[in-house]
C-alpha positions as CSV (number, residue, x, y, z in Angstrom):
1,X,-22.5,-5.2,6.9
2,X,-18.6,-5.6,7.3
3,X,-18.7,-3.2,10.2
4,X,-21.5,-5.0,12.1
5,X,-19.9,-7.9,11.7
6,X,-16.4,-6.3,13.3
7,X,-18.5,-4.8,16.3
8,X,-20.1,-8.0,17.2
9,X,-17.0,-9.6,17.2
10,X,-15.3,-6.8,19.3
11,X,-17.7,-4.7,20.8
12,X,-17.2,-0.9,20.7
13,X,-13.3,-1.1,21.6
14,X,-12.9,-1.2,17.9
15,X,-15.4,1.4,16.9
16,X,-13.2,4.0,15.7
17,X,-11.5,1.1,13.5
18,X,-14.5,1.2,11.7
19,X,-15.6,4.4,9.3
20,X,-18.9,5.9,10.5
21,X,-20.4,7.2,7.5
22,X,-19.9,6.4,4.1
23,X,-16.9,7.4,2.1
24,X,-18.0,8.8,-1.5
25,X,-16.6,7.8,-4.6
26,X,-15.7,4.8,-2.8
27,X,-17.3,1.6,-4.5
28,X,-16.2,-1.3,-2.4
29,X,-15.6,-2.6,1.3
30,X,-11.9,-2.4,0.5
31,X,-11.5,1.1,-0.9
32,X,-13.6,2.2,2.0
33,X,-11.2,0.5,4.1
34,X,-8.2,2.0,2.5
35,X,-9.7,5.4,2.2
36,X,-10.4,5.4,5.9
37,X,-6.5,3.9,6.9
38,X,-5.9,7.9,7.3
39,X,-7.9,8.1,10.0
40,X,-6.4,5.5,12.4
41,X,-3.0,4.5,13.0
42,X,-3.6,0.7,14.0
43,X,-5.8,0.2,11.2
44,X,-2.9,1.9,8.8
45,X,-0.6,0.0,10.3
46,X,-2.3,-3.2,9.4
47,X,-3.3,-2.2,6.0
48,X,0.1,-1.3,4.8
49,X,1.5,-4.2,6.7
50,X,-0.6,-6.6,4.5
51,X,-0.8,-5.1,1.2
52,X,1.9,-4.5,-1.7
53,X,1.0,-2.8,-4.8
54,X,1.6,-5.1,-8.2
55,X,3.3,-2.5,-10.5
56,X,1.5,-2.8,-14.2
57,X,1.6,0.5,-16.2
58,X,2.6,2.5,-13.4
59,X,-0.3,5.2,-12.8
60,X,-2.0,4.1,-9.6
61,X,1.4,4.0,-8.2
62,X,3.3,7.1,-6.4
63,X,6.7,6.3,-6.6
64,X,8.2,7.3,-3.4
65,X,5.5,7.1,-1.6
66,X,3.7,3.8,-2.0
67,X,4.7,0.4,-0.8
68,X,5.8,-1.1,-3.9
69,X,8.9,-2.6,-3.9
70,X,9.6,-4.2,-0.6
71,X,7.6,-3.5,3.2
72,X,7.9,-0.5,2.6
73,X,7.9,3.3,0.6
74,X,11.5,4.2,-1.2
75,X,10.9,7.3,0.7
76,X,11.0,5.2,4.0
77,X,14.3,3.2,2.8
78,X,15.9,6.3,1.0
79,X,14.9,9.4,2.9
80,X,17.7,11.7,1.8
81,X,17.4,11.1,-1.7
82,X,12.8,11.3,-1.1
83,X,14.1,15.1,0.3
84,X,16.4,15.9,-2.7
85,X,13.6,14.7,-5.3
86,X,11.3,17.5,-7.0
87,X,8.8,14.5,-7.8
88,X,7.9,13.6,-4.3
89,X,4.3,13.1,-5.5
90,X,4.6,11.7,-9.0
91,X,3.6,8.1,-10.3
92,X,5.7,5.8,-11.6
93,X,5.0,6.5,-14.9
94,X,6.2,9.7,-14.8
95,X,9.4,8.7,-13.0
96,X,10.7,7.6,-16.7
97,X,10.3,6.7,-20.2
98,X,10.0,4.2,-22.6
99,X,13.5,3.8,-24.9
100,X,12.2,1.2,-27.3
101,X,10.6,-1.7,-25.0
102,X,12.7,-1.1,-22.4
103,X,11.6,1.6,-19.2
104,X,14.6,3.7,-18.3
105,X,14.4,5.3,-15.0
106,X,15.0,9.4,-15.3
107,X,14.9,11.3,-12.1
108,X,15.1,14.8,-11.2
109,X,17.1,15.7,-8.1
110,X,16.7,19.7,-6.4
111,X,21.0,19.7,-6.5
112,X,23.6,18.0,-7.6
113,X,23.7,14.1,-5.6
114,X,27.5,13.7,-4.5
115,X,29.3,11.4,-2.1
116,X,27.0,9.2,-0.3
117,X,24.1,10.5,-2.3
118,X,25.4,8.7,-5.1
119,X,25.9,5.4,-2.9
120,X,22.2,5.1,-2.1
121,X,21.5,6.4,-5.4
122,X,23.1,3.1,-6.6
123,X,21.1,0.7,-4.2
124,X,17.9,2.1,-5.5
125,X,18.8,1.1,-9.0
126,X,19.5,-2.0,-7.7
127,X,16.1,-2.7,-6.2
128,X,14.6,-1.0,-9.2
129,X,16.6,-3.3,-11.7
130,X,14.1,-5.8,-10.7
131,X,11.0,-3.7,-11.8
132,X,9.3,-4.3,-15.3
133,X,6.2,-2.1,-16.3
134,X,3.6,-3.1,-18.3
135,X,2.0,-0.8,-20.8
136,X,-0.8,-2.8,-21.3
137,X,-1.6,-3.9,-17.6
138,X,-2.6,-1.9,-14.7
139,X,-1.3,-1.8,-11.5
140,X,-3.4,-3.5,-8.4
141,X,-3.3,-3.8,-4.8
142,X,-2.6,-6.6,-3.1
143,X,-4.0,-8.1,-0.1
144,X,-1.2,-10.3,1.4
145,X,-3.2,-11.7,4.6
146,X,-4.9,-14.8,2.5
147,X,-4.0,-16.9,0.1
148,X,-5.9,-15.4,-2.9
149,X,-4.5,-11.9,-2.7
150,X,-8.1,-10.3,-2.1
151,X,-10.0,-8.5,0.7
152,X,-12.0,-9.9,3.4
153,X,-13.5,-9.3,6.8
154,X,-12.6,-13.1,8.0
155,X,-8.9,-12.1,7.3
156,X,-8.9,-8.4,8.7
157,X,-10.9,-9.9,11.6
158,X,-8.1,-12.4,12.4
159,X,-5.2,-9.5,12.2
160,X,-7.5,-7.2,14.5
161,X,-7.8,-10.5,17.2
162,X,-5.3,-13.1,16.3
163,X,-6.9,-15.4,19.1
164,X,-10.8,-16.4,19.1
165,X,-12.6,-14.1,21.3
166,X,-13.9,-15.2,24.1
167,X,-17.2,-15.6,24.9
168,X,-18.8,-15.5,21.4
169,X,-21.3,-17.5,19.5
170,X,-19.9,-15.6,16.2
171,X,-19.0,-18.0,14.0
172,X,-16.0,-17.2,10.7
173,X,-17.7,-19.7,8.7
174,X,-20.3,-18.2,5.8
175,X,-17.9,-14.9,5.7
């Protein structure tokens, strides 16, 4: 329904926004819409530009390569130290360990970090200082376009158009 709803809004102009056939395995409007973020770049855009992932245990999370921590990926903010990691593709869970109740960071680097290596090294642990896992929550994605942190069409809508269109009965109101 979500994609008639976008099409009468915009006409076709937004068609390829919107996926065509449905995604498998994919059980709601907003994993459909994140699944299909691969496929276009302004929709990406807008997705990771409105979304943060809510660390709990650390599984659903890729380290590097998720936006977790700020507006954007470690591997966007630390790039040299993403291309000296052997765990470009690993969780946060499996970026460290538990020493008691306390999560100490452990990472493995393809050579010895020196010089400024070890500079950037240190303002990672510095944003990571601030990260507390939770073994007995998961971690969730987080729509930041509306006040309750969820998905929905009215908000995309509004970040696709941020001005009424014109010429349009369509109302927002019952979405």
């Amino acid at each position: 329904m979500w994609k008639d709803v976008i099409k009468s809004i915009y006409n076709t102009k937004y068609s390829s926004l919107i996926p065509q056939d449905h995604i498998s395995g994919a059980g709601s409007t907003w994993s459909r819409l994140v699944n299909h973020c691969g496929k276009d770049t302004r929709l990406r855009n807008i997705v990771n530009n409105h979304t943060v992932m809510l660390v709990g245990n650390g599984k659903r999370i890729k380290f590097w390569l998720h936006n977790w921590t700020d507006n954007c990926s470690l591997a966007e903010k630390f790039p040299t130290l993403f291309q000296l990691s052997n765990d470009k593709e690993s969780s946060l869970d499996k970026m460290g360990m538990w020493d008691s109740h306390a999560w100490c960071w452990v990472f493995s680097w393809n050579r010895v970090l020196r010089g400024r290596n070890i500079g950037l090294l240190a303002k990672m642990y510095a944003i990571l200082s601030g990260v507390q896992l939770d073994k007995e929550t998961d971690d969730r994605l987080v729509w930041k376009a509306n006040n309750i942190g969820r998905f929905s069409v009215k908000s995309l809508c509004g970040l696709l158009n941020p001005s009424p269109p014109l010429n349009t009965v369509f109302s927002f109101r019952g979405i």
